[in-house]
MDAnalysis code that builds the backbone (N, CA, C; Angstrom):
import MDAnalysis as mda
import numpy as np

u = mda.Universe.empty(132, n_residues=44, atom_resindex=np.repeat(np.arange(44), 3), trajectory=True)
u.add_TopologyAttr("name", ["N", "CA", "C"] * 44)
u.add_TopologyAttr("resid", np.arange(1, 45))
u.add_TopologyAttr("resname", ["UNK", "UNK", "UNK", "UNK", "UNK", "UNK", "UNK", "UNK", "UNK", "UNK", "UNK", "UNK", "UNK", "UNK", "UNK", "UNK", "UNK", "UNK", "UNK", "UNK", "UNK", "UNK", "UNK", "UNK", "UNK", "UNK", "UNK", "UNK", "UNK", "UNK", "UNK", "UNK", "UNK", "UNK", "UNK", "UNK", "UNK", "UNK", "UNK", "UNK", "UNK", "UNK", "UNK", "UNK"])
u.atoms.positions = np.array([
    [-0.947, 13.257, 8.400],
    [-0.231, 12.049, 8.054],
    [1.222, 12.195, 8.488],
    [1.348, 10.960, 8.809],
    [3.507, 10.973, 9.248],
    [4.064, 11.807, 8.721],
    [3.748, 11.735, 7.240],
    [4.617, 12.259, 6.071],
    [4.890, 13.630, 5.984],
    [3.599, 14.252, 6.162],
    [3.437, 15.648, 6.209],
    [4.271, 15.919, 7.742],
    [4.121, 15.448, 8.681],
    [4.953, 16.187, 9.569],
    [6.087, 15.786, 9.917],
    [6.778, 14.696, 8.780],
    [8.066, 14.572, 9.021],
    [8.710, 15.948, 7.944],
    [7.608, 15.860, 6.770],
    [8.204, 16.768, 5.661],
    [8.463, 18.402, 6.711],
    [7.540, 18.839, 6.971],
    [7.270, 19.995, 8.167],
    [8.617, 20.122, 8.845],
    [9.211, 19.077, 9.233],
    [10.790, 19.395, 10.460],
    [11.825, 19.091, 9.441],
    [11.712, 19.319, 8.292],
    [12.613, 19.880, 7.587],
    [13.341, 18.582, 6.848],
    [12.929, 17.184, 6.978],
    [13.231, 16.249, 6.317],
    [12.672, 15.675, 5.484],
    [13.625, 15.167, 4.118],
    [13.317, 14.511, 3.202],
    [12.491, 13.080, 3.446],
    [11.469, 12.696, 2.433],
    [10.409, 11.665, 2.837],
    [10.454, 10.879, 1.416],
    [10.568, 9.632, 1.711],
    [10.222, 8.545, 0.370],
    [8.863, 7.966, 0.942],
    [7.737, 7.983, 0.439],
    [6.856, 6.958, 0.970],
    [6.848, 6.022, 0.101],
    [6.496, 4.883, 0.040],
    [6.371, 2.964, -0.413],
    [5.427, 2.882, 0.094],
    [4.632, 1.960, -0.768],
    [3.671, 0.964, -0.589],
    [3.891, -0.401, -0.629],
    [3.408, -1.607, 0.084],
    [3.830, -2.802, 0.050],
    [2.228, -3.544, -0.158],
    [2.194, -4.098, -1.091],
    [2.860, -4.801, -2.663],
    [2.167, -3.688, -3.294],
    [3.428, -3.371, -3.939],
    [3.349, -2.610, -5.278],
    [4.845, -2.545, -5.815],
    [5.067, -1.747, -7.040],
    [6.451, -0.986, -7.394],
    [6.592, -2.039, -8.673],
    [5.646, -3.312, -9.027],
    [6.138, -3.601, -10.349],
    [4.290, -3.921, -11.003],
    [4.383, -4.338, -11.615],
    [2.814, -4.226, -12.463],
    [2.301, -5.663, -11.390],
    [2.898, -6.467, -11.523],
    [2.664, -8.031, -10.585],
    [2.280, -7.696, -9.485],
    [2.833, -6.688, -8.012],
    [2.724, -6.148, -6.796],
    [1.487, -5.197, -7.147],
    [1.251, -4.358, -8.360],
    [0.175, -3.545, -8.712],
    [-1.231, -4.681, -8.513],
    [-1.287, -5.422, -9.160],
    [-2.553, -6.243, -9.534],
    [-3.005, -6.974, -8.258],
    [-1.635, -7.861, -7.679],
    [-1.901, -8.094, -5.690],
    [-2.462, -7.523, -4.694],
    [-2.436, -6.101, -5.309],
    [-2.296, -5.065, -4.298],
    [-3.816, -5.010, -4.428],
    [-4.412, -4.612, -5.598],
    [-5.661, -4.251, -6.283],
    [-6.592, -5.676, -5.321],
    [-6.201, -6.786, -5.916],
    [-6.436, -8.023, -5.079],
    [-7.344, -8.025, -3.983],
    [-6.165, -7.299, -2.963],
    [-6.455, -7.332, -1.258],
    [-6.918, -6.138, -0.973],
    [-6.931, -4.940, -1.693],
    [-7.973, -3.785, -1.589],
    [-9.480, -3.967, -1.852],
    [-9.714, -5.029, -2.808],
    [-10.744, -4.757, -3.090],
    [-12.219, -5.838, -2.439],
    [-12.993, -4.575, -2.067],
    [-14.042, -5.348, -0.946],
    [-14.833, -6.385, -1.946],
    [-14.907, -6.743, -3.354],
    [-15.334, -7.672, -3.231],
    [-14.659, -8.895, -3.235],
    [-13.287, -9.383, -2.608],
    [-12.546, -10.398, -2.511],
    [-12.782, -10.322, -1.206],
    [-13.436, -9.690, -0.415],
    [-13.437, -10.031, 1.328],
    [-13.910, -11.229, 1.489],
    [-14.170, -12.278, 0.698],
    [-15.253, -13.313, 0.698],
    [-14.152, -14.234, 0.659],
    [-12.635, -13.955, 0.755],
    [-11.995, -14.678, 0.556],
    [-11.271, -15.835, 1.133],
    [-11.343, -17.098, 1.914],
    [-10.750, -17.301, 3.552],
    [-9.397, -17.443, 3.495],
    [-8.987, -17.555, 4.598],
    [-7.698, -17.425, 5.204],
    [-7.119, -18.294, 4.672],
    [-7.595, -19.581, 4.141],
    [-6.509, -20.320, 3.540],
    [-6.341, -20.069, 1.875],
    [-7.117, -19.348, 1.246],
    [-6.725, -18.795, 0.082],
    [-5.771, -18.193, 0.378],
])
């Protein structure tokens, strides 16, 4: 992963996820991960 080989050359690493970081971005997130909402169309 990026992370690991940015950590490796001797630099500090923040990783983020997008949507997440408040309980609201948590539950969105859960949302669009989960395969049974694939049923969902594009204009939802």
């Amino acid at each position: 992963m990026l992370e690991t080989l940015i950590k490796e050359q001797g630099f500090d690493v923040l990783v983020t996820r997008e949507p997440g970081g408040t309980a609201t971005g948590e539950r969105v997130r859960a949302i669009l991960l989960d395969k049974e909402e694939q049923k969902m169309t594009a204009m939802t």
